[in-house]
N, C-alpha and C positions, 0 to 999 in steps of 0.2 A: 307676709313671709312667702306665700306664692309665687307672687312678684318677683321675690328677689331671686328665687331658686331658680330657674332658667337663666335669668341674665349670667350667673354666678356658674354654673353647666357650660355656659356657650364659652365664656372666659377660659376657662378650667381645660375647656374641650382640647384636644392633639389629634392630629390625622395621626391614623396607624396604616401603617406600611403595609402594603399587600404583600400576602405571604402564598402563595398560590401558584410559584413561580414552575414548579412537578421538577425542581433539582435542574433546570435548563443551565448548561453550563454557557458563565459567561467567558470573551474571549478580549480583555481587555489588548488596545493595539498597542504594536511595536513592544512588547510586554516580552516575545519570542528573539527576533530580533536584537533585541537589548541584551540576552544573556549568549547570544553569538558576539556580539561585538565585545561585550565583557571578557568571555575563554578566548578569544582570538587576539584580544591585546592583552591578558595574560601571558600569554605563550610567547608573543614579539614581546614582552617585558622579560621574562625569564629567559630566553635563546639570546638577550642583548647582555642579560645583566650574569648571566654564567648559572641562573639555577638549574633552565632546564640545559642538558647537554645537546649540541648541535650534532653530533653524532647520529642522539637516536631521535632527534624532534628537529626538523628546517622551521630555519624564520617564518613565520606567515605571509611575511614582505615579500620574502624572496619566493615563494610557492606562489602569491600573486603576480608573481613578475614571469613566471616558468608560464602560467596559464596565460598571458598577455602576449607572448612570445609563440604560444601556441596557436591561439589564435590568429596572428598575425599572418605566421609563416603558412596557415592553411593547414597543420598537421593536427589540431583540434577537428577539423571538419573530417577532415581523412580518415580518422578514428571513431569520430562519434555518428558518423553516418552511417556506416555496416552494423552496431550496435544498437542503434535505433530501431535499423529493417531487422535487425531478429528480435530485439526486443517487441517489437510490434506483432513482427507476423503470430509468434511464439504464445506471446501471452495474449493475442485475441482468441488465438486457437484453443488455447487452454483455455481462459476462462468462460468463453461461449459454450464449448461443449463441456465444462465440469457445471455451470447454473445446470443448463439444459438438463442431464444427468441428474444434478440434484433435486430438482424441482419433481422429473418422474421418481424419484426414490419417497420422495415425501409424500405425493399423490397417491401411487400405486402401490398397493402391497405384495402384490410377485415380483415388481423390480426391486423394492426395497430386501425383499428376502433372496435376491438372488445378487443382487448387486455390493450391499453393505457388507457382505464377510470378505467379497475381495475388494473395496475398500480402504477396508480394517487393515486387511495382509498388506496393499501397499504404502499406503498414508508413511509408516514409521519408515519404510526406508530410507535411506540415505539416498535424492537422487545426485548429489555429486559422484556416488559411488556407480551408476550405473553408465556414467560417462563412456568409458570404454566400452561397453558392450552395446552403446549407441552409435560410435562411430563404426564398429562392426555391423552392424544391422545397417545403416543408412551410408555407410563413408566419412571420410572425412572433412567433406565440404559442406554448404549450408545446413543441406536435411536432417544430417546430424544435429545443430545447432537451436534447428527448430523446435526438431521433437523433443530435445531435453528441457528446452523453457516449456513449451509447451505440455509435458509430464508433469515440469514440477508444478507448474501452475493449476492443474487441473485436478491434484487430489485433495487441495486445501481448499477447494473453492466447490466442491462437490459437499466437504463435509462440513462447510458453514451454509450452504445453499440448504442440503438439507435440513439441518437443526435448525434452521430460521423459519424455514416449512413450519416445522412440528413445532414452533412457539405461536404461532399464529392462535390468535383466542379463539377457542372453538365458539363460543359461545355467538360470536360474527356470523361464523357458518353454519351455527343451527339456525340464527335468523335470517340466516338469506335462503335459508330450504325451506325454512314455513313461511316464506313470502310466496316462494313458488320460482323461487331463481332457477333459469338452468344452469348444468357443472359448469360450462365454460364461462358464465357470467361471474361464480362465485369466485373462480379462481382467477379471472382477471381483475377482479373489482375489491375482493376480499382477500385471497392466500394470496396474490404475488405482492398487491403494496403491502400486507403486512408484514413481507418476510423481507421486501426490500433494505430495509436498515441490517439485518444479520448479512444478507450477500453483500452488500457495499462494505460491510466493516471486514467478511473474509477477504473482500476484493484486495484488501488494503492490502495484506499480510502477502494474500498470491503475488503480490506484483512486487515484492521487496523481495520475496524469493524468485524470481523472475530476475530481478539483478543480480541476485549473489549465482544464479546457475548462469546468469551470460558470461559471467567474468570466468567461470570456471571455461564455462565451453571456449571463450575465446583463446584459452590460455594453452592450447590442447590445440593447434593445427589451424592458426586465424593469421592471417597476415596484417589485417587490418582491426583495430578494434580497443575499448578502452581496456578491456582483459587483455590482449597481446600488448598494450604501450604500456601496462603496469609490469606486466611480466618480465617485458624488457629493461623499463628500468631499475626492479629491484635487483635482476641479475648481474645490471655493472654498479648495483649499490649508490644509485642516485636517487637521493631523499624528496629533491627538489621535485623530481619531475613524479617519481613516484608517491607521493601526496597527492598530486594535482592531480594525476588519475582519479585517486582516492575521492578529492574534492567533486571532480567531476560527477562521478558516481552518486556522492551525498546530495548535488544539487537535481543530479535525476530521480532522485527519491522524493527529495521533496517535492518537484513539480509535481510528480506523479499523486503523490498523496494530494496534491493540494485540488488535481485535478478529478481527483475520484469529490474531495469533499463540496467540490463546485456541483458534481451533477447529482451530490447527495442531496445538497441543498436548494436544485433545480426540484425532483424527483419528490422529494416528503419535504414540499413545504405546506403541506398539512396540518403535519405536525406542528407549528409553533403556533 
């Protein structure tokens, strides 16, 4: 009976599935993709077949044809070039010095206590709203342009730099103090990878509102720019081209997002 019971176990026996995976989200491909091409030939199905109205929705055909035309003629490049250079200057500025800022609010406790109640005051505001009294301060050409990406970039990325601080496991930095770490080793070794993933996910946010405050600021005294080619063409009420703005704008988000997640995944590949 011995005998048999093993053979009989081994038969019997199933691998079981490791389960150990800590919630890793998977990203199975073209899975994203697939439901872009799905609502984008919905909509050329409904603008053909009369559901949706051509009034307040262009063909998708015809919006890819507006952006094939743009490109062409060089008026894509004309516009997305000066949007680029504020988006860039704008939002390094901003997000360099709002970490930098953050990272002293969560180390030091005088900056934190001098710093975080004006924070607090401005984080809620509205910076579309302070548009005008930035082209007062700076004028109406670049500098204006910068400083408002640059604002708005900079208070959303202060207060995820800090909270990502302050998630850091202490329990890390008590054992890098009873090793005999000095500060500087802890917090480059221990507080800043750990807080990395909170700054890279504010980064995400800062830099989506980084687009919505260039369109505003272009819209406001730009000659060139994907904010002044939207502006312009909603005002003679052309769907075509004012999408394609719109488009435009969507595929700079996405880069941008995809570009934060490449050096997320340069950065804590630790983690996996």
């Amino acid at each position: 009976m011995s005998d048999v019971t093993p053979s009989v176990a081994q038969a019997t026996a199933r691998p079981v599935p490791f389960r150990g995976g800590g919630f890793r989200p998977a990203q199975p491909r073209w899975v994203g993709l697939a439901v872009f091409v799905l609502l984008i030939g919905f909509l050329e199905w409904g603008t053909r077949a009369g559901v949706v109205s051509q009034l307040t929705m262009p063909r998708p055909s015809d919006v890819a044809l507006t952006l094939w035309d743009l490109a062409v003629s060089g008026a894509l490049w004309v516009n997305l070039g000066p949007s680029l250079m504020r988006l860039l200057v704008g939002g390094v500025l901003g997000a360099s010095v709002g970490i930098a800022v953050g990272v002293m609010i969560g180390l030091f406790s005088a900056v934190r206590a001098g710093l975080v109640p004006l924070v607090a005051a401005l984080f809620p505001i509205p910076k579309i709203a302070l548009l005008p009294l930035f082209v007062i301060w700076f004028g109406i050409d670049e500098a204006s342009k910068y400083a408002l990406i640059a604002f708005g970039t900079f208070t959303p990325t202060v207060v995820a730099t800090y909270g990502a601080v302050d998630n850091v496991d202490r329990s890390l930095i008590r054992m890098g103090q009873s090793f005999g770490l000095r500060w500087s080793t802890i917090v480059l070794r221990i507080v800043l990878p750990g807080a990395m993933p909170g700054i890279l996910s504010g980064l995400r946010v800062s830099l989506a509102i980084a687009i919505i405050l260039l369109v505003a600021a272009e819209m406001l005294g730009a000659e060139h720019g994907i904010g002044a080619y939207i502006l312009q063409a909603g005002s003679l009420y052309d769907l075509e081209r004012l999408f394609a703005g719109v488009t435009i704008l969507s595929v700079l988000g996405v880069i941008l997002s995809a570009l934060v997640g490449l050096v997320e995944r340069r950065i804590l590949a630790w983690r996996s």
